[in-house]
C-alpha positions as a Python dict, from the first residue, in 0.01 Angstrom:
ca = {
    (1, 'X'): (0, 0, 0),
    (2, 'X'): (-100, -232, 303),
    (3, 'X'): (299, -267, 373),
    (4, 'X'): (295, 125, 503),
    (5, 'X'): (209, 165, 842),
    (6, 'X'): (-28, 383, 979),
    (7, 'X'): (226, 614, 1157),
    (8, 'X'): (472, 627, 788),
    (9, 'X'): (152, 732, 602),
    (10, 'X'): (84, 1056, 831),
    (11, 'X'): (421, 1092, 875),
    (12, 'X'): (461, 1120, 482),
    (13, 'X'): (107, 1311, 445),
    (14, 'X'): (184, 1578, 688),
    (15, 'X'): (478, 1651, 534),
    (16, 'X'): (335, 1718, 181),
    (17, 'X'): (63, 1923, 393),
    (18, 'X'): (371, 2171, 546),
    (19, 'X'): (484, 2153, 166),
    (20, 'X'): (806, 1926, 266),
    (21, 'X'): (972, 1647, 144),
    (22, 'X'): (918, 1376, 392),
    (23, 'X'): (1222, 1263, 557),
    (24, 'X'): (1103, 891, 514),
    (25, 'X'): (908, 672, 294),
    (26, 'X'): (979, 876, -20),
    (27, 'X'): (987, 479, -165),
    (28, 'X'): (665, 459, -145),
    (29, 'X'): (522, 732, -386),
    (30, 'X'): (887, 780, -614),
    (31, 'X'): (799, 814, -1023),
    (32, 'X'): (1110, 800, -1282),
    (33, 'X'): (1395, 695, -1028),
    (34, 'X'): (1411, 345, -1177),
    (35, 'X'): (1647, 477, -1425),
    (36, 'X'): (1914, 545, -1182),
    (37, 'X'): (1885, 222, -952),
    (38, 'X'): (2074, -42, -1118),
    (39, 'X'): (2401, 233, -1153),
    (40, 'X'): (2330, 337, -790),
    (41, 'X'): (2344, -2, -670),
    (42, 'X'): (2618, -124, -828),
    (43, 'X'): (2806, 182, -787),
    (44, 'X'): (2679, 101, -380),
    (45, 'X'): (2835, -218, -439),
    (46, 'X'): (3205, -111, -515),
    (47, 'X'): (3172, 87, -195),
    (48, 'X'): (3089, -212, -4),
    (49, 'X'): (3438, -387, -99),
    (50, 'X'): (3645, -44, 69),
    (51, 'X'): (3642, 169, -248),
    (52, 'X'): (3453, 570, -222),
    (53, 'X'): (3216, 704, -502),
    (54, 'X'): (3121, 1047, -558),
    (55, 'X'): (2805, 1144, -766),
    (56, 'X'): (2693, 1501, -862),
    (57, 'X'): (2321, 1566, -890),
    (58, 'X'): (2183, 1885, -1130),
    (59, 'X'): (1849, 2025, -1156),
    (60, 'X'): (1641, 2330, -1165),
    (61, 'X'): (1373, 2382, -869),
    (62, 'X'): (1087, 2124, -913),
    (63, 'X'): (1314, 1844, -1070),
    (64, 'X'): (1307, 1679, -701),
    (65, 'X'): (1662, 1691, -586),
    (66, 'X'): (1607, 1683, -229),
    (67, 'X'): (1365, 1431, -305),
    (68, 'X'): (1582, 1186, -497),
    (69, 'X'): (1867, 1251, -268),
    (70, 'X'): (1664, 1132, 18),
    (71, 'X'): (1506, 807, -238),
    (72, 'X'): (1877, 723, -254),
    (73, 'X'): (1923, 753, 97),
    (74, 'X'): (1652, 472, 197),
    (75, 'X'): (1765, 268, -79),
    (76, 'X'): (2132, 326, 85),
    (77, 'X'): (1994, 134, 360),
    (78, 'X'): (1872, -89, 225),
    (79, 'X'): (2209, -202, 156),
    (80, 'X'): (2310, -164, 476),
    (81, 'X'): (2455, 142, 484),
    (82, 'X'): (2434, 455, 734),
    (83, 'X'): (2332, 758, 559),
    (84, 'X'): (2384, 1127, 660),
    (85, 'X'): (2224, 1433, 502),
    (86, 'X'): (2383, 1824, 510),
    (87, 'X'): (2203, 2103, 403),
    (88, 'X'): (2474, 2313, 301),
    (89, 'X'): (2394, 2676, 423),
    (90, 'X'): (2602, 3003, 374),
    (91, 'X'): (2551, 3058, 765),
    (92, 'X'): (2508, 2768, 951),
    (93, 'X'): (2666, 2474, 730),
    (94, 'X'): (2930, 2674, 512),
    (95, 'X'): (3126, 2397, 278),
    (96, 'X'): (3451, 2565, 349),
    (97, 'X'): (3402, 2482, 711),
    (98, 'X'): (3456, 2088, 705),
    (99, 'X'): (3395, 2046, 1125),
    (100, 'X'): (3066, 2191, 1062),
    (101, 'X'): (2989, 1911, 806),
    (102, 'X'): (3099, 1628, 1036),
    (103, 'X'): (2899, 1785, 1274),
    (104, 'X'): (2598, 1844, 1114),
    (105, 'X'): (2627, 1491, 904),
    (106, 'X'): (2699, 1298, 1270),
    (107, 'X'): (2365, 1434, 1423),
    (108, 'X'): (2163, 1340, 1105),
    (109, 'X'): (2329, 999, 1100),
    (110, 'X'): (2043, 720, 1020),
    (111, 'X'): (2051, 360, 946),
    (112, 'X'): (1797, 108, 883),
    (113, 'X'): (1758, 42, 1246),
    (114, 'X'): (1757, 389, 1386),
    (115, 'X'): (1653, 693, 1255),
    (116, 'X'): (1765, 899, 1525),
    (117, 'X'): (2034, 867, 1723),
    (118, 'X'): (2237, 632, 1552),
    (119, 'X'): (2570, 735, 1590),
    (120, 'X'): (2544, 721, 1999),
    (121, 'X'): (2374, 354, 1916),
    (122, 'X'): (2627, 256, 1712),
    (123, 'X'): (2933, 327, 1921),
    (124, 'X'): (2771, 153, 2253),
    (125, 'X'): (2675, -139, 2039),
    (126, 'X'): (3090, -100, 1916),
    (127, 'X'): (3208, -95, 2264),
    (128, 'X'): (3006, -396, 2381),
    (129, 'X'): (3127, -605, 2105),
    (130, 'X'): (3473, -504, 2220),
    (131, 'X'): (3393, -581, 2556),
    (132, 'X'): (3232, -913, 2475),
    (133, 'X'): (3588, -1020, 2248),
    (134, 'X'): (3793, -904, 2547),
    (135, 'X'): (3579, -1080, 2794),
    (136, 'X'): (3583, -1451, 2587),
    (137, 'X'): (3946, -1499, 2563),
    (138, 'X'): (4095, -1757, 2737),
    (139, 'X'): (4188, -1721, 3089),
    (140, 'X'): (4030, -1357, 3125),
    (141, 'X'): (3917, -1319, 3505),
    (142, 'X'): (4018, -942, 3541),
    (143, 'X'): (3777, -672, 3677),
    (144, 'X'): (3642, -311, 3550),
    (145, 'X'): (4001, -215, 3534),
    (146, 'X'): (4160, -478, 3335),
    (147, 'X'): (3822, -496, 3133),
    (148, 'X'): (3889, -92, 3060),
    (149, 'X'): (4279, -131, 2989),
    (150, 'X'): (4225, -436, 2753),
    (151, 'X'): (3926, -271, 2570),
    (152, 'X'): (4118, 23, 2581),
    (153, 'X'): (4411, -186, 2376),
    (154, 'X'): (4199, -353, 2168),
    (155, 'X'): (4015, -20, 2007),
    (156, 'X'): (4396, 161, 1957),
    (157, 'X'): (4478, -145, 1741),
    (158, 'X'): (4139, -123, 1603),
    (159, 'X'): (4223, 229, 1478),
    (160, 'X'): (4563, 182, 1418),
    (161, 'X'): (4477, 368, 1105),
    (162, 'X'): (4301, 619, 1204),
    (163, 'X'): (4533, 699, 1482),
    (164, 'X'): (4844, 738, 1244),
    (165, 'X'): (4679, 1028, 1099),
    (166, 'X'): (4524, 1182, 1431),
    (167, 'X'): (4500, 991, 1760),
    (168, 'X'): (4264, 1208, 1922),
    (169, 'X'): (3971, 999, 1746),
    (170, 'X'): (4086, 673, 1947),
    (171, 'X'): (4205, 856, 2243),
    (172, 'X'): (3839, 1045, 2319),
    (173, 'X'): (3680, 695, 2265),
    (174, 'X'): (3904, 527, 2503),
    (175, 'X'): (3877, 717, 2807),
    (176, 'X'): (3469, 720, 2729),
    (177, 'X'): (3503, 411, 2738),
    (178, 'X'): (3699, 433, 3068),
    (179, 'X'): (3416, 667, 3215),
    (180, 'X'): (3141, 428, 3165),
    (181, 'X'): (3313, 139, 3270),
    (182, 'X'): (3374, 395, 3605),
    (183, 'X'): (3002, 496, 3628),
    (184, 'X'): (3135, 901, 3511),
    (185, 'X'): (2850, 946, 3282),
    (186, 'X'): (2925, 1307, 3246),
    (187, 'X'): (3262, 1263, 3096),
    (188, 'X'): (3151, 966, 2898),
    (189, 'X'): (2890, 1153, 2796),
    (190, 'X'): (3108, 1535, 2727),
    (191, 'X'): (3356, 1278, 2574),
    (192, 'X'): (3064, 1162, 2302),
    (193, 'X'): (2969, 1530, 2225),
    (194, 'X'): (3342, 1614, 2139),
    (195, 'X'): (3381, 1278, 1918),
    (196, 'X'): (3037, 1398, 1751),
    (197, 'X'): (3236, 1750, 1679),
    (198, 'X'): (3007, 1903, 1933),
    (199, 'X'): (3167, 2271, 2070),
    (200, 'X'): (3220, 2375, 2386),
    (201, 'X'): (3284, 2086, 2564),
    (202, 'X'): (3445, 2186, 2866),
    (203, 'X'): (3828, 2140, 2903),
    (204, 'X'): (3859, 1946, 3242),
    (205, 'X'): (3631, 1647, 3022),
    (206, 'X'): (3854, 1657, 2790),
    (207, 'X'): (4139, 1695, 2992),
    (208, 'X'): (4091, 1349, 3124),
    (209, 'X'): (4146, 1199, 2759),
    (210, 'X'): (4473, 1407, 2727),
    (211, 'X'): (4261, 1600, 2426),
    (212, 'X'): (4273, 1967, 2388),
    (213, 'X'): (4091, 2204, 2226),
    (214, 'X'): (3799, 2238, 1960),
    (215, 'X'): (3814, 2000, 1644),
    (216, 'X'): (3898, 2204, 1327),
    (217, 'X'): (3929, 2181, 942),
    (218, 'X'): (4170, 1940, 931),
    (219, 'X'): (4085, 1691, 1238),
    (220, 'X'): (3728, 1666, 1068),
    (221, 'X'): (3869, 1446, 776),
    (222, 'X'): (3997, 1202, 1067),
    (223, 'X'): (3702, 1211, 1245),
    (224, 'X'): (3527, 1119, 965),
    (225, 'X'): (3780, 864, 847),
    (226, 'X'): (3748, 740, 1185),
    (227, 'X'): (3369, 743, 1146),
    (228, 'X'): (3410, 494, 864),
    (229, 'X'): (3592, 247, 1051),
    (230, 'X'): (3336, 230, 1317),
    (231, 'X'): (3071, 182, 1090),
    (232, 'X'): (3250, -114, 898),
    (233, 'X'): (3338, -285, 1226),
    (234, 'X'): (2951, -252, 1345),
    (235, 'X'): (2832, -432, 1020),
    (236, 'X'): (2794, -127, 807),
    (237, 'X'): (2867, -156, 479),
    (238, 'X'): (2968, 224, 455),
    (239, 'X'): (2822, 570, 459),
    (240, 'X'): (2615, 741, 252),
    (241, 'X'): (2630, 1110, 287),
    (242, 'X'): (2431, 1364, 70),
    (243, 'X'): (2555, 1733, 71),
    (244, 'X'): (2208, 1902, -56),
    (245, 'X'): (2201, 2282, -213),
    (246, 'X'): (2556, 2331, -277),
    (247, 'X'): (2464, 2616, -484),
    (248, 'X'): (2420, 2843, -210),
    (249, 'X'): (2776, 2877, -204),
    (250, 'X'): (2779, 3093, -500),
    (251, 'X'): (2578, 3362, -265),
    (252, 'X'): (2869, 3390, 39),
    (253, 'X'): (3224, 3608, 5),
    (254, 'X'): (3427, 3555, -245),
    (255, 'X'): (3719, 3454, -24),
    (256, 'X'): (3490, 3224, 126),
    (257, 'X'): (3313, 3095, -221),
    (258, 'X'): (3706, 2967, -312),
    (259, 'X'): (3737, 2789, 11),
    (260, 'X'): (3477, 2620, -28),
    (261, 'X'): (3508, 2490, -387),
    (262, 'X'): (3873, 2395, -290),
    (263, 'X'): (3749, 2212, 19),
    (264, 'X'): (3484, 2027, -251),
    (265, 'X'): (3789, 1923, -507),
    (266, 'X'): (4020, 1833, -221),
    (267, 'X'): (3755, 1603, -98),
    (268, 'X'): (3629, 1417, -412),
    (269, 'X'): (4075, 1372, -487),
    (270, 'X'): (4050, 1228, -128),
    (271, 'X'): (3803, 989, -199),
    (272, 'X'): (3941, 872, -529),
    (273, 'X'): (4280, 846, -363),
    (274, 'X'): (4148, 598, -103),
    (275, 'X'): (4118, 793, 228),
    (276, 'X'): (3786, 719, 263),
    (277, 'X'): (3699, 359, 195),
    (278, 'X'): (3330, 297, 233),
    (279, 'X'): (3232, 631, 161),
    (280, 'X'): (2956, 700, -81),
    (281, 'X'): (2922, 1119, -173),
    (282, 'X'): (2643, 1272, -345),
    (283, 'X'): (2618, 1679, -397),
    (284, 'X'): (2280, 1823, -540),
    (285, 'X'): (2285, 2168, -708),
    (286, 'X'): (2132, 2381, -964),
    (287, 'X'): (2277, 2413, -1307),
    (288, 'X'): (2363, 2713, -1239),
    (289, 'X'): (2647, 2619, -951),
    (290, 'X'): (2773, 2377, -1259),
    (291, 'X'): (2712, 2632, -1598),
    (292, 'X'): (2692, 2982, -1354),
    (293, 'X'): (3020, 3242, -1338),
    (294, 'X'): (3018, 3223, -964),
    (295, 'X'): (3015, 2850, -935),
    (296, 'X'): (3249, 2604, -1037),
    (297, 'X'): (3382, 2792, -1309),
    (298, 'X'): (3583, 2989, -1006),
    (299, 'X'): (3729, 2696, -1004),
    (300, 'X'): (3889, 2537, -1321),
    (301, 'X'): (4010, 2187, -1133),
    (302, 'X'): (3687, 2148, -965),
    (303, 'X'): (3518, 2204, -1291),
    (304, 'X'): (3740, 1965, -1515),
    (305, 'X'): (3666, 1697, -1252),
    (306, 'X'): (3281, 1758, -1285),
    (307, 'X'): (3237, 1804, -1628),
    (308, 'X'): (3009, 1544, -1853),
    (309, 'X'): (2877, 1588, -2215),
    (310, 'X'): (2553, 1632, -2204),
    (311, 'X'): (2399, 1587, -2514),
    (312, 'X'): (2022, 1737, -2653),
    (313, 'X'): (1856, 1456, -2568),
    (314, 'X'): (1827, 1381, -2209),
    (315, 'X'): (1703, 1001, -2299),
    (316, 'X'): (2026, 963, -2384),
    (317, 'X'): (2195, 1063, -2055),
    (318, 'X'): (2426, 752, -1891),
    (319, 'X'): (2336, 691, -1528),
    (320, 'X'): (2752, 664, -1477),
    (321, 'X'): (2849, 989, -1535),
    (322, 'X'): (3065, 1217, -1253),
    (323, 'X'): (2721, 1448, -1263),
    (324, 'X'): (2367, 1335, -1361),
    (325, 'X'): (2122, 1507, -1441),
    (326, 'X'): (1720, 1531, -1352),
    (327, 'X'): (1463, 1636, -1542),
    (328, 'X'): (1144, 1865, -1453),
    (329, 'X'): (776, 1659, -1369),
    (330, 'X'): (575, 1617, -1691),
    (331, 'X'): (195, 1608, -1638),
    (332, 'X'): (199, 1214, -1651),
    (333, 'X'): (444, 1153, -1414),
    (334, 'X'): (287, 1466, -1158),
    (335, 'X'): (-102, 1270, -1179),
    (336, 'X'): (75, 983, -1124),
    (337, 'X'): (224, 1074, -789),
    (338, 'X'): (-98, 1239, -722),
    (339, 'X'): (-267, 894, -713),
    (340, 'X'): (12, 723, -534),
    (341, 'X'): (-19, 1005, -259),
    (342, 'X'): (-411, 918, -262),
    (343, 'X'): (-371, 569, -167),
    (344, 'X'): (-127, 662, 109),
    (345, 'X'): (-357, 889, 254),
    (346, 'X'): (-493, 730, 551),
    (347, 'X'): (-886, 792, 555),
    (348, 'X'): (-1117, 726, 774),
    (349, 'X'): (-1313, 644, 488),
    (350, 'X'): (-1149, 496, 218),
    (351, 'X'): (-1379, 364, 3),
    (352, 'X'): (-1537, 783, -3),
    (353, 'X'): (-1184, 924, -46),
    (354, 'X'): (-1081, 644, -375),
    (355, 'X'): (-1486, 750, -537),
    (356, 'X'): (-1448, 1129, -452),
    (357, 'X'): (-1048, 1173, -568),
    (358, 'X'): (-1062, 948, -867),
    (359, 'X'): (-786, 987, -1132),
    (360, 'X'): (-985, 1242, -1348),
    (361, 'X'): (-1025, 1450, -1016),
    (362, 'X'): (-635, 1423, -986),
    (363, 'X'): (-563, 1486, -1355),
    (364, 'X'): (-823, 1812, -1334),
    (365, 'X'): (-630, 1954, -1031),
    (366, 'X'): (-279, 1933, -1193),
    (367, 'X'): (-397, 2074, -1477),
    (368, 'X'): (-515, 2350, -1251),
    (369, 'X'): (-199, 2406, -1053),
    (370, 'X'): (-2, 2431, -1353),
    (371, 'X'): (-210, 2680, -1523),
    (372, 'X'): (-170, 2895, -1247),
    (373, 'X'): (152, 2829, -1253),
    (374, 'X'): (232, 2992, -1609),
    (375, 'X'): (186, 2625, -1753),
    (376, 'X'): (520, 2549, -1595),
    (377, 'X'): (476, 2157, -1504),
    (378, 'X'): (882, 2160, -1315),
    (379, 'X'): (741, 2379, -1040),
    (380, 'X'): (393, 2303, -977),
    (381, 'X'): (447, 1902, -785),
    (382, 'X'): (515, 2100, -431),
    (383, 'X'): (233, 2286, -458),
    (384, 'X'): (-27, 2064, -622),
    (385, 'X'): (72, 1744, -354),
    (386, 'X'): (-16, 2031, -63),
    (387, 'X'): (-351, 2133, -206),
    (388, 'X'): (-426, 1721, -295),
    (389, 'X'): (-362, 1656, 81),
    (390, 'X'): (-601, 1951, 94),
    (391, 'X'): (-893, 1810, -59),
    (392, 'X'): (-833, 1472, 82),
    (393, 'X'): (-879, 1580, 435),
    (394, 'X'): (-1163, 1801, 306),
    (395, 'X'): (-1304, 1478, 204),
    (396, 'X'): (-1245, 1266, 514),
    (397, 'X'): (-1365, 1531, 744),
    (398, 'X'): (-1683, 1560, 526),
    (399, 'X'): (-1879, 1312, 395),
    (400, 'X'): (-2107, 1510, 203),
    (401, 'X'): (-1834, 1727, 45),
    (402, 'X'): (-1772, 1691, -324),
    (403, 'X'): (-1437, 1814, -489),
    (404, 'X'): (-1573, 1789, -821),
    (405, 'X'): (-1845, 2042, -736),
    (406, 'X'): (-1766, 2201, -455),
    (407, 'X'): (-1381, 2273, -458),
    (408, 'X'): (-1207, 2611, -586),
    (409, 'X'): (-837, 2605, -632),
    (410, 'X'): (-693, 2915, -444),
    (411, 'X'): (-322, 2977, -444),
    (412, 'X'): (-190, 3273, -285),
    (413, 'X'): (134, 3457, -296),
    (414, 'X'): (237, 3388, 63),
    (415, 'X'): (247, 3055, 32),
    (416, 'X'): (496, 3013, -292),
    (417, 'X'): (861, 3043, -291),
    (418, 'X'): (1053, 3224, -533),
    (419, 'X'): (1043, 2992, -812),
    (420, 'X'): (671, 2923, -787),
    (421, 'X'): (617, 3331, -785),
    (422, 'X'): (829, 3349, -1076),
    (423, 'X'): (617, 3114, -1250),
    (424, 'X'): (318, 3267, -1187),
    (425, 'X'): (418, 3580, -1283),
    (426, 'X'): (402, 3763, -948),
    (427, 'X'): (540, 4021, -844),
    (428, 'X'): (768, 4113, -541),
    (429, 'X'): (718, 4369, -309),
    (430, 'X'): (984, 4612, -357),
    (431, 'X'): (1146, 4537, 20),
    (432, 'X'): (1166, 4132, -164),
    (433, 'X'): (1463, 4324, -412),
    (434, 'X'): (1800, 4248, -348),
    (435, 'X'): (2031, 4570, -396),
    (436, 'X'): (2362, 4469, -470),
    (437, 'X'): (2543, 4757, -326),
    (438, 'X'): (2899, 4676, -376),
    (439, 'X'): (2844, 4699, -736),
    (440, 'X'): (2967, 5007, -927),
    (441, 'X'): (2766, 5228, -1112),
    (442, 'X'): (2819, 5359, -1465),
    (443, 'X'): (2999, 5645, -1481),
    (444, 'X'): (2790, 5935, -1558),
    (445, 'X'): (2818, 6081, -1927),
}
């Protein structure tokens, strides 16, 4: 463990205490992904050369979607690629609404240099390289406006192919380009927002790129076609973009339920028709968005193009298939993520914390979760890494504190979601029922 830092390891152990996936360092603790890496990273590879790749993730709550969405994202990087993660949400990230997604997966953008930020870094590290091939040709003398016209040239032929489709792309980087080269940071700067899908930008910025308007539907696909170029002429090998919970889809209008499984088969054609070369896609859901009536069964092409055999034993899944599948935490595999988490913890201490959480400790505690869990192993990892974290800062704080004797596993009902009360065998308050009101009664005898 000495090759986490000090600042990954709270990062990592605060988010198990909120009850979180961490949004880094997932590598670090990860049991039973090693199946998938070898398909991943050839599959990674292919993308690399200018092909796209689209893989569908299933599993019920507890099987670690988010969390092996987000493993696949570091290892992503590892390869040099950017990755982006979407939360799809019925509100504020519908999958019918595809300038949303841009949006949403441009401000998450990450790569192995920068976490945050990185679509801003990678364009001004674009347009100085662009810059720097305009300023070494022979015989260049000119000043900030030849520099801006040539650079200006130079990106259109860049895009040449994004252009064809929708100039806009080009045209809002050019004149930010312009802007910064004029010291108008507030139109290079509005310019960026609207390239980044960003609303209400006002219209006298855009005005001065001969752009008009808000960026839609259709201009999205450009954008992000666009996207991809950038990143491959910035040294990336591609992008990596994970659209998490598409299930919630089945819970928004009907009208808007087809629009968005249309807007998901129209997208995976696109990619296997070659608009968008260097573009890896990866959808998590539960089974019942692949299996339920009000998921892709709506929508028969979707549903042919998703469909894999899965046979009754899951040790015979293939890692290739169109969807893959995960399967729920057995007690093995939950104590030993318990005792990677341990070692990550960063104690004051750590000889105390290794002689006071020992394995048995760990093993006892899962035990305990998933007892009180309705002996349901698949939901109990959330809860049982919080209350580890628990009684490892219970133990740091407290040197004469003893978990073996001293600590009483308490869960209460506020603190589990659904799924976990479900398990437990709680019940809701009657204000938790959903009435489904559009829904006709029997007729009376």
């Amino acid at each position: 463990m000495s090759a986490i830092s000090r600042p990954r390891r709270r990062e990592i152990i605060n988010a198990l205490r909120h009850g979180t996936v961490p949004r880094r360092g997932l590598e670090h603790f990860a049991v039973g992904m090693e199946r998938f890496e070898r398909t991943i990273e050839r599959d990674l590879a292919d993308v690399a050369l200018g092909s796209g790749c689209f893989k569908a993730v299933r599993g019920d709550y507890g099987t670690g979607k988010t969390f092996f969405a987000r493993w696949l994202r570091h290892l992503a990087q590892q390869h040099g690629f950017a990755t982006a993660e979407v939360q799809i949400s019925q509100t504020e990230t519908p999958l019918h609404r595809m300038e949303t997604v841009y949006r949403r997966a441009v401000e998450s953008l990450a790569t192995k240099e920068w976490a945050d930020g990185a679509f801003r870094a990678l364009i001004d590290r674009w347009l100085f390289s662009l810059e720097e091939e305009v300023k070494a040709r022979p015989g260049f003398h000119g000043g900030d406006a030849e520099l801006a016209a040539e650079v200006g040239e130079l990106l259109e032929a860049r895009l040449a192919i994004v252009s064809a489709t929708n100039p806009q792309f080009s045209a809002a980087l050019r004149a930010c380009h312009r802007a910064r080269v004029e010291g108008d940071a507030a139109t290079a700067e509005g310019l960026l927002a609207w390239l980044m899908g960003q609303p209400n930008v006002g219209a006298d910025i855009k005005r001065k790129a001969g752009i008009k308007g808000e960026l839609d539907h259709f201009g999205a696909g450009a954008f992000l076609r666009g996207l991809l170029e950038v990143l491959r002429q910035t040294g990336r090998k591609g992008l990596f973009l994970v659209l998490d919970e598409v299930e919630t889809i089945q819970r928004v209008r009907a009208d808007a339920r087809e629009n968005s499984l249309n807007a998901l088969r129209q997208l995976i054609d696109e990619i296997d028709h070659g608009r968008y070369p260097g573009l890896y896609l990866l959808i998590t859901g539960t089974p019942s968005f692949y299996d339920g009536p009000l998921g892709i069964k709506k929508a028969p092409a979707l549903e042919q193009r998703l469909h894999v055999d899965f046979g009754s034993d899951p040790a015979l899944d293939t890692t290739r298939g169109t969807q893959v599948r995960l399967l729920p935490f057995d007690l093995e595999r939950l104590v030993t993520v318990g005792v990677k988490v341990r070692d990550i913890y960063d104690a004051d201490d750590p000889e105390r914390k290794a002689a006071r959480v020992t394995e048995p400790f760990i093993r006892a505690l899962a035990e305990q979760v998933t007892g009180k869990l309705g002996g349901k192993v698949g939901v109990a990892p959330r809860i049982f890494l919080r209350k580890l974290v628990h009684v490892l800062d219970q133990v740091d704080e407290h040197p004469s504190f003893d978990p073996v004797a001293q600590y009483k596993l308490d869960i209460a009902a506020h603190e589990l979601n659904p799924d976990e009360l479900s398990a437990a065998g709680i019940e809701q308050s009657v204000d938790d029922i959903e009435l489904d009101l559009n829904r006709k009664s029997d007729p009376k005898p």
